[in-house]
C-alpha positions in Angstrom: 121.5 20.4 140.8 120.3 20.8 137.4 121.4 23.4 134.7 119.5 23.3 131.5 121.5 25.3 128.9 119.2 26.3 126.1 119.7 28.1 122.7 117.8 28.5 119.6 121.1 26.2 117.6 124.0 24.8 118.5 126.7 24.9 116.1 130.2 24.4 117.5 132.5 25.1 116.0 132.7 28.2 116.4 130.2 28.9 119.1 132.1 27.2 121.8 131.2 30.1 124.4 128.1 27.9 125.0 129.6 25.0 126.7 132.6 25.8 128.3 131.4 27.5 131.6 129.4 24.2 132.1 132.4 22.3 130.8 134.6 24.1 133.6 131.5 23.4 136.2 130.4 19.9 135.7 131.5 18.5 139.1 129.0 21.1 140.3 125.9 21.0 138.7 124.3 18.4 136.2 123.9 20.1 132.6 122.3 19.3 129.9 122.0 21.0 126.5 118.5 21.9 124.5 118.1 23.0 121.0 116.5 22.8 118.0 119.5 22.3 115.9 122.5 20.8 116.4 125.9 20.4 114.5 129.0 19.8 116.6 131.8 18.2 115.3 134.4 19.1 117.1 134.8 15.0 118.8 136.2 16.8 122.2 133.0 18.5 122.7 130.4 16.3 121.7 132.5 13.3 124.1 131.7 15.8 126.5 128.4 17.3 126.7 124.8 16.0 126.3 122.9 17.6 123.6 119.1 16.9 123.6 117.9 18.1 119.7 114.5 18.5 119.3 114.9 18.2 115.6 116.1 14.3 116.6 113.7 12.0 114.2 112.2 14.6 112.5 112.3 16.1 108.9 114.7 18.4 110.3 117.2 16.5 111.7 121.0 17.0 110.8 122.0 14.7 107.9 118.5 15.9 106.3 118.7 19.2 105.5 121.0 22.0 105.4 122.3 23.7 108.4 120.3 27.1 107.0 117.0 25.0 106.3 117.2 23.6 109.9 117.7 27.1 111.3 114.7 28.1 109.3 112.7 25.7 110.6 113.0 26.5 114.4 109.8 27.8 114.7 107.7 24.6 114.1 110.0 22.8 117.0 109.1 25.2 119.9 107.1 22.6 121.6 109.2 19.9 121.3 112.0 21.7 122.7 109.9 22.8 125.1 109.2 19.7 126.5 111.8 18.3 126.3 112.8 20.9 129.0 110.0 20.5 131.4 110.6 16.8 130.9 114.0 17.1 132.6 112.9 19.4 135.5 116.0 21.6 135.5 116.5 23.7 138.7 117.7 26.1 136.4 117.2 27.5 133.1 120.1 29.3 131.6 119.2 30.6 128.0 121.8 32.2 125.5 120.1 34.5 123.5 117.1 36.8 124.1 116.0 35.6 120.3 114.6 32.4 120.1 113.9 31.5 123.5 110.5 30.9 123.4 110.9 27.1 124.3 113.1 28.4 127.6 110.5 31.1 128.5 107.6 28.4 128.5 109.5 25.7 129.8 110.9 27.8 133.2 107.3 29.3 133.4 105.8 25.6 133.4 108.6 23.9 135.7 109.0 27.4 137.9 112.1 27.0 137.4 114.0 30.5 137.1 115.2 31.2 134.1 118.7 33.0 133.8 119.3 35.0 130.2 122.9 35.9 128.8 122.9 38.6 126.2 125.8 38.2 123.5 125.1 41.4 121.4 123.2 41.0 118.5 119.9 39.9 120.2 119.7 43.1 122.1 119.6 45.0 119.0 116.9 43.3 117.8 114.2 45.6 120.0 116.1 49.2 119.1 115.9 48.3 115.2 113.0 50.4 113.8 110.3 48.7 111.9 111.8 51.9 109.0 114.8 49.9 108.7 112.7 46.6 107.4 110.8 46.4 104.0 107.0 46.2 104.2 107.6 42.1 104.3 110.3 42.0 106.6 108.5 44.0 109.1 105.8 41.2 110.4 109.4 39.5 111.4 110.9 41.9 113.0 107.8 42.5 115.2 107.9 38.7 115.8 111.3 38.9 117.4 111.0 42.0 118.8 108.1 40.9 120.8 110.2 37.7 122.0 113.0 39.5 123.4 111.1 41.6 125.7 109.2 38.8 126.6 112.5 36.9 127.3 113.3 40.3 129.5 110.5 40.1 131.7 110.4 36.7 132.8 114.2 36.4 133.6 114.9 36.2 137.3 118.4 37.5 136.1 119.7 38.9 132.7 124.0 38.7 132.1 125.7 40.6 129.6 128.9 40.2 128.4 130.2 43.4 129.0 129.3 47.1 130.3 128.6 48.4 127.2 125.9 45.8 126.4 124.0 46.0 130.1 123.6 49.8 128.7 122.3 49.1 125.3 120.1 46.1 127.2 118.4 48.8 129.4 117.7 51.1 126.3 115.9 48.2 124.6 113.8 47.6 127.6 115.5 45.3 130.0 115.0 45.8 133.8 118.6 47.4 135.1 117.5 46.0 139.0 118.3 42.4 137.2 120.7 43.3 134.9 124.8 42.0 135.9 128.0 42.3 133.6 129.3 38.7 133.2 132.4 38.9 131.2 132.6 35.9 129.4 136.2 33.9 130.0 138.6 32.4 127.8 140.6 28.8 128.9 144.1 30.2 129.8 144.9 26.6 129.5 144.3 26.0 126.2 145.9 29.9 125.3 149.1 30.5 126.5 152.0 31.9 125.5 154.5 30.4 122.7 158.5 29.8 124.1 159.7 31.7 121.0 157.8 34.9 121.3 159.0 37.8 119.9 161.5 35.8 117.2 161.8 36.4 113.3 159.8 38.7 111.4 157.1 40.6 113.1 153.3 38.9 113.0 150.1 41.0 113.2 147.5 39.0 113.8 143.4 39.4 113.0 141.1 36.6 114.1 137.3 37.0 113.1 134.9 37.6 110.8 135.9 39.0 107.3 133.4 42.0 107.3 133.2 45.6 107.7 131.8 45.1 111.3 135.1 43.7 112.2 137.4 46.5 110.2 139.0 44.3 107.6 139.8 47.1 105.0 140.8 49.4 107.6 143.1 46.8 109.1 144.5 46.1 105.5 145.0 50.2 104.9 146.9 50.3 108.1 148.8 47.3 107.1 149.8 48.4 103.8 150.8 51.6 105.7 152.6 50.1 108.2 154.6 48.0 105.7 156.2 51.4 104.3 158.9 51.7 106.8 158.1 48.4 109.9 158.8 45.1 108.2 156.1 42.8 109.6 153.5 40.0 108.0 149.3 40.4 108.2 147.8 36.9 109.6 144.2 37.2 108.6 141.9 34.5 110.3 138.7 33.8 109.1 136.3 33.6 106.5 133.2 36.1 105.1 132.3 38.6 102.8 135.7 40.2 102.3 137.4 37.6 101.8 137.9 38.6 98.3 139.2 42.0 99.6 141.3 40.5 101.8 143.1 38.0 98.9 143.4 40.8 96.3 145.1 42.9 98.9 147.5 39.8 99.4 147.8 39.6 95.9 149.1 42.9 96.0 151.3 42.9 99.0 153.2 39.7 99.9 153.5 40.5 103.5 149.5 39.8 103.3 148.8 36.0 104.3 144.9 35.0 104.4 144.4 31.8 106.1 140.4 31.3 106.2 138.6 29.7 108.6 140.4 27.8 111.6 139.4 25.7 114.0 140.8 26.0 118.2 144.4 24.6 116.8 144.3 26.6 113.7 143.7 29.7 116.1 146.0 28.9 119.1 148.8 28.5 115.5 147.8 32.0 114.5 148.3 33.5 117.6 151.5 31.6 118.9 154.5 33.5 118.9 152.8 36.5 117.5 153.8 40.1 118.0 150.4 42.0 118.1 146.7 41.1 118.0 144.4 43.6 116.3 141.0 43.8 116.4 139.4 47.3 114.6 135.5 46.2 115.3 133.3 48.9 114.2 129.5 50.3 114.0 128.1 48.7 111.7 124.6 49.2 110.6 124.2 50.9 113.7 125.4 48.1 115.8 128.8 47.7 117.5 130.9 44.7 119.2 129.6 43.4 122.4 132.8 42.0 123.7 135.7 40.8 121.5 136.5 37.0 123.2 139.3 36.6 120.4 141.0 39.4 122.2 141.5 38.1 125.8 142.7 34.8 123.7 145.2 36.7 122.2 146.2 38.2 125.6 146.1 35.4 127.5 148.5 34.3 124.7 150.8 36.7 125.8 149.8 39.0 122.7 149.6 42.0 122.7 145.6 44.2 121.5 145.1 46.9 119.5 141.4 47.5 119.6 138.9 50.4 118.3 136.9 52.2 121.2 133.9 50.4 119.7 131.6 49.0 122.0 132.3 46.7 124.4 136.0 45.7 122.9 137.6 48.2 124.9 136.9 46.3 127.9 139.0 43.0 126.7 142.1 44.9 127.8 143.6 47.0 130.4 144.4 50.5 127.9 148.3 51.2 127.9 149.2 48.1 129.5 148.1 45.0 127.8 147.7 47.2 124.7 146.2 49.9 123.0 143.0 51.5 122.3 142.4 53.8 119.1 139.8 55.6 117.8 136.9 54.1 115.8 137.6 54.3 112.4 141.1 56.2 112.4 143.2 54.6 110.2 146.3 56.8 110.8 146.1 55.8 113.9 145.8 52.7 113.9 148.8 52.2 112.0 150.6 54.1 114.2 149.4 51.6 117.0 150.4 48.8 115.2 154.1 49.8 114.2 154.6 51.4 118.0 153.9 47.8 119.6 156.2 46.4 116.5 159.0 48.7 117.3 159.0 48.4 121.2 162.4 47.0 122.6 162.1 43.3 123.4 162.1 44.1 127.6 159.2 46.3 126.6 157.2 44.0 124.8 158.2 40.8 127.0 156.4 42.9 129.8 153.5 43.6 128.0 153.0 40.4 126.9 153.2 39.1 130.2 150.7 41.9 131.8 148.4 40.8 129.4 149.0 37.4 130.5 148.1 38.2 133.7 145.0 40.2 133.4 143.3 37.3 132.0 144.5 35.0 134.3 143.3 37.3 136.7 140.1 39.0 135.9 138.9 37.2 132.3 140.5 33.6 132.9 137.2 30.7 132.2 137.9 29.5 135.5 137.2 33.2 137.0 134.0 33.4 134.7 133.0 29.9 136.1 133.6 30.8 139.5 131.1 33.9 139.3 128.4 31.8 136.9 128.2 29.2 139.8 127.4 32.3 142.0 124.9 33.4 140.1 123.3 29.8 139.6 123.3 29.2 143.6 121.6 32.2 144.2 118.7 31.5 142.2 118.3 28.3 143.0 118.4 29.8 146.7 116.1 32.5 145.9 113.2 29.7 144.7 113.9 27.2 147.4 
């Protein structure tokens, strides 16, 4: 059976959340991935999956143009991407992204193929933005895209979203709840485990992500700086982006600060071996909030301990009080005092909560469990057209 994955651009790293359920389910189904731009150099991946770019022998094509020019340029390859699609007659149509998925949308209405649409997060937003919030030029856009996600909605036999929270916020932008399903995205608890030495030497907090104030940088580096008062320990910041400045001159400061930039899969599995706690403090942000949080169940599956803000969907990457903590958005008292009570547990203590939190993502958020239920999901479409 054939499973065309399609999305606006592939770029991996770091969107590997794109391949791996197909990765996991290739002795089931025949995939093949559709895009209008694609960079992937991560050699494991690309030896793995077939990538069909409709940029291929155009203008556009990588090696041509910048990675931001090609993503500019979607737009004039709808049609090739679109049949490209049709050309393969796919018994499914599995698009990532309710934002550009025009080529999907035209492609399963041609074939009848049903088309199956996973939310991440920021796509849903894109319909409960007011025109206000745009100037007089960016408006026209914002209507463009607006006007593609809904029609993304209505012609999805099925809509996923990563998490609880997001199936909510999809439903206030206009999605149909009767075929709406949570699909918590999975993590390889292969690749993540936990390191032999855990819990050894100085204490390590660890933040994976995005250097921004969506993700809670500064207030991660206040409660740090708190923290470092009276509970020896050393930051591990991961990642690159706009506060990455912040985030040296703060380490300038205070030694205990180490900024690594961005990492690649090893880079990340380095961070978080042997680590004592992972915190993520994602917050609203221009009125939008974290859909999931995958970087936590890593960490978990790790054996690593999460501190998390109650923001959006990232409370539901851990089981609260067990595989870690949950604090208030935005309360920077607290979440120091998170972070130095996980620091200051007894080793028994913290041996069993890293291995809960082991276990819950084995159990409930493990890639092969998120595999298992996309399969489902697949099946009964292709059942419900045949």
């Amino acid at each position: 059976m054939r499973v065309a994955i399609t999305k606006g651009s592939l770029k991996i790293p770091p969107t590997y959340f794109a391949v791996q359920h197909a990765m996991e389910l290739a002795d089931e189904f025949d995939f093949q991935f559709f895009t209008m731009a694609a960079e992937v150099t991560d050699p494991e991946i690309a030896a793995a999956i077939r990538i069909v770019d409709a940029s291929a022998g155009t203008s556009f094509a990588a090696g041509r143009r910048s990675w931001q020019q090609r993503e500019r340029a979607l737009p004039l390859l709808f049609g090739r991407m679109q049949r490209e699609i049709h050309r393969w007659e796919p018994a499914v149509v599995h698009q990532h992204f309710a934002n550009w998925s025009q080529p999907a949308v035209a492609a399963a209405k041609r074939t009848r193929a049903p088309l199956l649409l996973t939310l991440h997060g920021a796509d849903v937003y894109v319909p409960l933005t007011p025109l206000a919030d745009r100037s007089l030029l960016g408006r026209p856009t914002l209507r463009w895209h607006q006007r593609t996600v809904r029609r993304a909605f209505d012609a999805s036999a099925r809509i996923l979203a990563v998490s609880e929270f997001l199936a909510g916020k999809a439903v206030a932008a206009g999605a149909d709840a009767r075929r709406i399903a949570v699909h918590y995205q999975g993590v390889d608890t292969e690749a993540y485990r936990p390191a032999p030495d855990a819990r050894s030497g100085l204490a390590r907090v660890v933040f994976v992500g995005a250097l921004s104030d969506a993700k809670g940088v500064r207030d991660l580096l206040d409660a740090s700086v708190a923290v470092a008062e009276n509970t020896p320990h050393e930051l591990t910041l991961v990642g690159d982006g706009p506060l990455r400045p912040v985030a040296e001159a703060a380490a300038a400061e205070h030694r205990h600060i180490d900024v690594r930039g961005s990492q690649d899969r090893t880079g990340v599995r380095a961070a978080l071996s042997g680590a004592t706690v992972f915190v993520l403090p994602t917050r609203e942000f221009h009125g939008r909030r974290e859909a999931a949080g995958l970087v936590s169940l890593e960490a978990q599956a790790s054996g690593v301990p999460a501190i998390v803000y109650d923001s959006g969907g990232a409370a539901e990457m851990l089981d609260e009080g067990s595989t870690g903590l949950v604090v208030r958005e935005g309360d920077v008292p607290a979440l120091a005092d998170a972070i130095r009570s996980v620091i200051r547990l007894p080793r028994t203590e913290w041996l069993a909560m890293s291995a809960r939190a082991r276990e819950f993502v084995v159990a409930e958020r493990s890639l092969r469990t998120s595999a298992r239920e996309l399969s489902a999901h697949y099946r009964d479409l292709i059942e419900e057209t045949t």
